[in-house]
C-alpha positions in Angstrom: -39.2 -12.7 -27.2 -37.5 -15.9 -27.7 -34.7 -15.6 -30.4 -33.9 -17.2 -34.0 -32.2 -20.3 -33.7 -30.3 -21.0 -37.1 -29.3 -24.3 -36.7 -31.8 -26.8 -38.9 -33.9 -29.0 -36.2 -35.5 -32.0 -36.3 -38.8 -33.0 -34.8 -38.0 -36.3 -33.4 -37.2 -38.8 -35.2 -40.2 -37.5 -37.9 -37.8 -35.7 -39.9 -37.1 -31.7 -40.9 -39.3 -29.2 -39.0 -42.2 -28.4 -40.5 -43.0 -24.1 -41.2 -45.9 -23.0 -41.5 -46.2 -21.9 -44.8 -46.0 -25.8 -45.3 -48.0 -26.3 -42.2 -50.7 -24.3 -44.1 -50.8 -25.8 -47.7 -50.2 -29.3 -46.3 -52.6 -32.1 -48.1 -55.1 -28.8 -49.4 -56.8 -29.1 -53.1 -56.5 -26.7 -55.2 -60.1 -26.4 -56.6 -61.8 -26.7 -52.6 -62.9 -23.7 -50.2 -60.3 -22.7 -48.5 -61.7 -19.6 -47.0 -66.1 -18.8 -47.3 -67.3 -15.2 -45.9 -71.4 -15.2 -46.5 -71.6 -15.2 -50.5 -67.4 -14.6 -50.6 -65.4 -17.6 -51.3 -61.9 -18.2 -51.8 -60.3 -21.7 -53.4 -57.0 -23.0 -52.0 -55.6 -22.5 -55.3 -56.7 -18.3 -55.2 -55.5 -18.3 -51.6 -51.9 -19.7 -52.6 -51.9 -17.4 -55.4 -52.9 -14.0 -53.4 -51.0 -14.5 -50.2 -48.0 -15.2 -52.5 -48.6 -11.5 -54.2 -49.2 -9.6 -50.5 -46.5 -11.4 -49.1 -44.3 -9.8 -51.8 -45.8 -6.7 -50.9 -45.5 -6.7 -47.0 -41.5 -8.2 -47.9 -40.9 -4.5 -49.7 -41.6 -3.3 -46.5 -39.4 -5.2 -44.8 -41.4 -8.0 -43.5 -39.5 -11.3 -42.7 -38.3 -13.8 -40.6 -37.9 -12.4 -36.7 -40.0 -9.5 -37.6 -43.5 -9.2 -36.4 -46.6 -8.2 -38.5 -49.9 -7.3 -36.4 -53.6 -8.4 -37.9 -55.9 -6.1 -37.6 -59.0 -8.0 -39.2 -62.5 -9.4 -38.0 -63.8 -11.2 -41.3 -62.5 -15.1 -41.8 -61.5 -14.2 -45.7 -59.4 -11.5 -44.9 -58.1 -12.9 -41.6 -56.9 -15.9 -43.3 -55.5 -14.5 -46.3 -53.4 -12.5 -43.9 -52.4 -15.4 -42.0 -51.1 -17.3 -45.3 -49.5 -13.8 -46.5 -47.6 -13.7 -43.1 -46.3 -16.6 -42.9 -45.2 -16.7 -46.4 -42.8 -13.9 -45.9 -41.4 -16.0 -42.7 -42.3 -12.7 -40.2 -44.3 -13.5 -37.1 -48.1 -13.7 -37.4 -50.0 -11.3 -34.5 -53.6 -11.3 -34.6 -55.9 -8.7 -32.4 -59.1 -7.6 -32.1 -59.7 -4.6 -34.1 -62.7 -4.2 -31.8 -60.7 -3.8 -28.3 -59.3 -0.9 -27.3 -56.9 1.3 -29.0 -54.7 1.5 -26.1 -54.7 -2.3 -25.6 -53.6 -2.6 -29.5 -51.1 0.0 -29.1 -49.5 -2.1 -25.8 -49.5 -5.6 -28.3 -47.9 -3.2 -31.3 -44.9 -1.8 -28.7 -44.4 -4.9 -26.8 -44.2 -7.4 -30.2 -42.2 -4.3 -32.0 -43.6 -5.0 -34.9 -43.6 -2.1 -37.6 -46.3 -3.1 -40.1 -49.7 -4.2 -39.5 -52.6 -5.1 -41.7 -56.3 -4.2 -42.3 -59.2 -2.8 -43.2 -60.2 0.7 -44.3 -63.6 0.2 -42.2 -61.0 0.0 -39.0 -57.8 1.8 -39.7 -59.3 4.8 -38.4 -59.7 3.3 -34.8 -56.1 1.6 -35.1 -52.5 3.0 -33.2 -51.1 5.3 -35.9 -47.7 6.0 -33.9 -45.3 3.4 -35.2 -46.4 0.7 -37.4 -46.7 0.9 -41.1 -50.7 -0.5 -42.0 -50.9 -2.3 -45.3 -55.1 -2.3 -46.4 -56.3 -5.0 -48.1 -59.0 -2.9 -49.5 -56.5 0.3 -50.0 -56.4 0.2 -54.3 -53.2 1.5 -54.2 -51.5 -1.0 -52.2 -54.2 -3.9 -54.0 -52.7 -2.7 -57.5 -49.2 -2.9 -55.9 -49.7 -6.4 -54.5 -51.7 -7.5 -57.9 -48.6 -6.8 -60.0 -46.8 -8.7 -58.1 -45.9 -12.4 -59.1 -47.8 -15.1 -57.8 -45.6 -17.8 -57.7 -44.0 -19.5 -54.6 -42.0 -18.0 -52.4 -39.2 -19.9 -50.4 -36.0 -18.4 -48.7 -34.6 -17.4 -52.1 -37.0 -14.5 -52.2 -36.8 -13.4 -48.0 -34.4 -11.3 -46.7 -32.8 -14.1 -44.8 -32.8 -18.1 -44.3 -36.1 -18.7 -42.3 -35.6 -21.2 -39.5 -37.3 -23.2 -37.3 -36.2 -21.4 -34.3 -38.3 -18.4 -35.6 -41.6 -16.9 -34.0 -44.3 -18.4 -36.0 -47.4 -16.5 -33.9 -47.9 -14.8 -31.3 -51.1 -14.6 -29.4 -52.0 -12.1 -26.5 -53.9 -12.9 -23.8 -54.9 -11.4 -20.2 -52.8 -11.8 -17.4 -54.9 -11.8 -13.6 -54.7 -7.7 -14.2 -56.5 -7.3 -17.8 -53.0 -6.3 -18.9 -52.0 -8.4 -22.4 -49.6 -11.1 -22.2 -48.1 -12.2 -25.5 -47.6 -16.0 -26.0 -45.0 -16.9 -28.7 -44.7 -20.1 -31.1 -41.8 -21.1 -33.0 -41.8 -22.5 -35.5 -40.8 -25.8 -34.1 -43.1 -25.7 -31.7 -45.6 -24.9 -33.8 -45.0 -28.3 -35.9 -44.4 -30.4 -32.4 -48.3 -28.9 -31.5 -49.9 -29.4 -35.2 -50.6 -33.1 -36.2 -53.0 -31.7 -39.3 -52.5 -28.8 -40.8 -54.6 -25.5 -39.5 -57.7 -24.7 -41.4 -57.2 -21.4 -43.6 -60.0 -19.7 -42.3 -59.4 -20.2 -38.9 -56.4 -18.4 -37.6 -54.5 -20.9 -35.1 -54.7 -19.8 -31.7 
């Protein structure tokens, strides 16, 4: 994995590097969908408010920048509320397929080292246990944890550390020529250098 680089970048002559938590709320509207499921539906202004209160929660567990947090989801509401929750605490977003393997999850768990992961009751069953701490959306504990939590912004004031640009923003697996997966990490410099509009919510960048 690359490592943190604390010095503060620029990106050309545009200016500070953008992260993506401001990647992700860049030019949105507070009243619009952010995030639409079937009959579910989820305004920028609840999404802002909700990640802000599971990022809190997923930072008591010691989520942050250079840390890793695994996505275990297959609905667009839940995946992108996970995305915005991630990045808010400044850890590393890694999606996967709760539908592939165990085996191959378990490989993308120990190679990223990342120690907390989150869900869905419906596939926490079929999910690595050994290793990683999995937070569940649906869980009421943890959703009465996370909805006593504040709601309001979170910045570096409230992470464990100074997030930089030199952090790992996502990182995606793929298959190398031998079905074996093969992470790809983006800073979070890169990440702005590649992202002339901001992501959509529901759609997980990739």
């Amino acid at each position: 994995m690359t490592g943190a680089d604390d010095n503060t970048a620029r990106a050309g002559a545009t200016g500070p590097t953008v992260l993506l938590p401001e990647l992700l709320r860049a030019g949105t509207v507070p009243d619009a969908i952010a995030l639409r499921d079937g009959a579910r539906t989820m305004t920028y202004q609840e999404l802002d408010e909700e990640s802000s209160r599971w990022a809190r929660e997923l930072m008591a567990g010691g989520a942050g920048p250079g840390e890793f947090v695994v996505a275990a989801l297959s609905r667009p509401l839940e995946s992108g509320l996970a995305l915005w929750a991630v990045a808010k605490t400044g850890a590393c977003f890694v999606p996967v397929d709760p539908t592939e393997p165990s085996r191959r999850i378990a490989t993308v768990i120990a190679d990223s080292g990342a120690r907390q992961g989150i869900t869905v009751a419906a596939v926490r069953r079929d999910l690595p246990r050994h290793g990683i701490d999995w937070l569940m959306f649906d869980d009421c504990a943890a959703a009465g944890r996370a909805a006593r939590r504040p709601a309001t912004p979170i910045d570096n004031v409230h992470r464990a550390r100074a997030l930089r640009p030199g952090h790992p923003a996502y990182l995606l697996y793929l298959s190398d020529p031998t079905g074996a997966p093969k992470g790809v990490l983006v800073t979070h410099r890169e990440l702005d250098h590649r992202t002339p509009h901001p992501p959509s919510a529901g759609h997980p960048l990739s």
